[in-house]
C-alpha positions as CSV (number, residue, x, y, z in Angstrom):
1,X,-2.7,0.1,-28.2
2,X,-1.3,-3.2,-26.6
3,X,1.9,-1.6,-25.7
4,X,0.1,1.6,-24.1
5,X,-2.1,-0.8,-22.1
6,X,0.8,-2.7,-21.2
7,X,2.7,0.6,-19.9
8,X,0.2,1.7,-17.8
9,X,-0.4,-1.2,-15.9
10,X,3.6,-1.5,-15.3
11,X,3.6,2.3,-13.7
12,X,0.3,1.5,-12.0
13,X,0.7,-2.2,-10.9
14,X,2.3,-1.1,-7.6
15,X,0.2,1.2,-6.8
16,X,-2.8,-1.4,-6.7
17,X,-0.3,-3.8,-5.2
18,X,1.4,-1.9,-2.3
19,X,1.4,-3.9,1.1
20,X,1.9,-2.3,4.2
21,X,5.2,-3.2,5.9
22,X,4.5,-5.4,9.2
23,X,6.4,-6.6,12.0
24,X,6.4,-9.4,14.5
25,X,7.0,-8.4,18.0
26,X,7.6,-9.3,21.4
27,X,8.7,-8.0,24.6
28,X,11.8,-5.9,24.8
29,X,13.2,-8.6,27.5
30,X,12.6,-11.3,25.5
31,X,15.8,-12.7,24.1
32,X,14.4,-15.5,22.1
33,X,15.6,-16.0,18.8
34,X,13.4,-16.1,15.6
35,X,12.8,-17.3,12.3
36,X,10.6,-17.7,9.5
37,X,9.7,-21.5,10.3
38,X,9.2,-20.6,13.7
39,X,6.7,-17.8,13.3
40,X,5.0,-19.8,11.4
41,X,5.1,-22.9,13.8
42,X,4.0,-20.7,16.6
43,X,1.3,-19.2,14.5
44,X,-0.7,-22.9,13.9
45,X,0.2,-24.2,17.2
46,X,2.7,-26.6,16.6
47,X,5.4,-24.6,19.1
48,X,4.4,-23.4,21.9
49,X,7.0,-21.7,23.6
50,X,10.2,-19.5,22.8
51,X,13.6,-21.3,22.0
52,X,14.6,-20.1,25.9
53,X,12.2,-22.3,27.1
54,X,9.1,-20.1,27.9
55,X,5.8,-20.6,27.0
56,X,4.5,-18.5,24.3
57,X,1.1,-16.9,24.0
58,X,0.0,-15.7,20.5
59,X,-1.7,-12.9,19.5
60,X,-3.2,-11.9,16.0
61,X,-4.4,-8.3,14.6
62,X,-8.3,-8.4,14.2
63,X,-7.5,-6.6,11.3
64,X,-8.7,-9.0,7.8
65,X,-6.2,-7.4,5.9
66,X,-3.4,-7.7,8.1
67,X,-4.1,-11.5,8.4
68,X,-4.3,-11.6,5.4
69,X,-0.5,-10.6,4.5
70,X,0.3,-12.7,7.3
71,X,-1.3,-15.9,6.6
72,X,0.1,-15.5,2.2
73,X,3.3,-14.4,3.8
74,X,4.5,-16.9,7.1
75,X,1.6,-19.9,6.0
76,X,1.8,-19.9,2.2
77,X,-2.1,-20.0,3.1
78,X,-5.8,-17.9,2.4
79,X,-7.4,-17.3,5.4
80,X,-10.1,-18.9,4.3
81,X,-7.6,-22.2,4.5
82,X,-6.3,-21.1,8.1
83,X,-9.5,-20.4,9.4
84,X,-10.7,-24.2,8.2
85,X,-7.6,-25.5,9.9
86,X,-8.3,-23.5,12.8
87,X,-12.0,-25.1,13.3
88,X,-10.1,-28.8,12.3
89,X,-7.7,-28.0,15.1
90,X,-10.2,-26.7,18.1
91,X,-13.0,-29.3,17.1
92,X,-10.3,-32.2,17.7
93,X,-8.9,-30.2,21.0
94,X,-5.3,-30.1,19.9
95,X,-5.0,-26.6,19.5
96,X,-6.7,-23.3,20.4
97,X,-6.6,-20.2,17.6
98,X,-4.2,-17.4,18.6
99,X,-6.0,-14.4,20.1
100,X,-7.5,-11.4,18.1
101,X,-7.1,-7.8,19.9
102,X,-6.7,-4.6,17.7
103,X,-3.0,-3.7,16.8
104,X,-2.8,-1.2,19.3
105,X,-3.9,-3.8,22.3
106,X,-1.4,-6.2,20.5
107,X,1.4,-3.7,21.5
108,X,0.2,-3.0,24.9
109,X,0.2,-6.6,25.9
110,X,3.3,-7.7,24.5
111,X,5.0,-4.4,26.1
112,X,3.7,-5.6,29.7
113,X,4.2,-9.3,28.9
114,X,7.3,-11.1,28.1
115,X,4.9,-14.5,27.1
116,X,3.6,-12.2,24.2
117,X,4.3,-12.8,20.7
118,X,2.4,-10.9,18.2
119,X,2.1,-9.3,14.6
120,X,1.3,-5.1,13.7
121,X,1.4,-2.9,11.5
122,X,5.5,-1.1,11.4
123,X,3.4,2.1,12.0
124,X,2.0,1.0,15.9
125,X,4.9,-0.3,17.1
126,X,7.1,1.9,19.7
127,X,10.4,1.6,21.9
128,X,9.2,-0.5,24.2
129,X,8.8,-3.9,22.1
130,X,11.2,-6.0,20.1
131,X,11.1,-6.2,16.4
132,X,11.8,-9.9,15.6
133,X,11.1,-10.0,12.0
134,X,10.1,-7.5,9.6
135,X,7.8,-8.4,6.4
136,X,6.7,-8.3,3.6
């Protein structure tokens, strides 16, 4: 019986599991380059602009779940943990929390914006944006 149970949650498990695969964006002109560590820098205010030298303006999915992949995935963190940081961070004035706008008004600005970073879903993105880093 152990074994059965065991061999259904093996074929099942990525089922119950399966994360949808997201990108991080910015504008097509954009010729910044990109890692991991500075995603993740960008994405609790500790860099604020590209590796060219521009300022950067950061924009989140108001999407829970999509934060939430982001946040395990760039900030080894809950969102319950960024979101505390976040309130730490704008109560002492050092930072302000990137901006929330649906995915498809994440896409729209960075297309028409070169400042623009942001995170979507693979599925919203188009031609006219730059694919920086794909995850998970």
């Amino acid at each position: 019986m152990k074994k059965l149970l065991l061999i259904v949650c093996l074929i099942f498990s990525p089922l119950c599991f399966a994360q949808e695969k997201m990108v991080v964006i910015v504008n097509a002109n954009n010729e910044a380059s990109f890692d991991k560590v500075s995603i993740s820098r960008m994405y609790i205010g500790r860099i604020k602009s590209f590796t060219t030298g521009e300022k950067a303006i950061v924009l989140q999915p108001n999407s829970m779940a999509l934060q939430d992949q982001f946040n395990q995935y760039f900030l080894s963190r809950s969102s319950v943990q960024v979101k505390a940081y976040w309130s730490k961070m704008l109560f002492s004035g050092k930072a302000k929390p990137p901006r929330q706008l649906s995915s498809n008004e994440i896409v729209k600005q960075v297309e028409s914006n070169p400042f623009y970073i942001g995170y979507v879903s693979e599925k919203d993105i188009n031609d006219a944006v730059r694919v920086v880093f794909r995850f998970p």
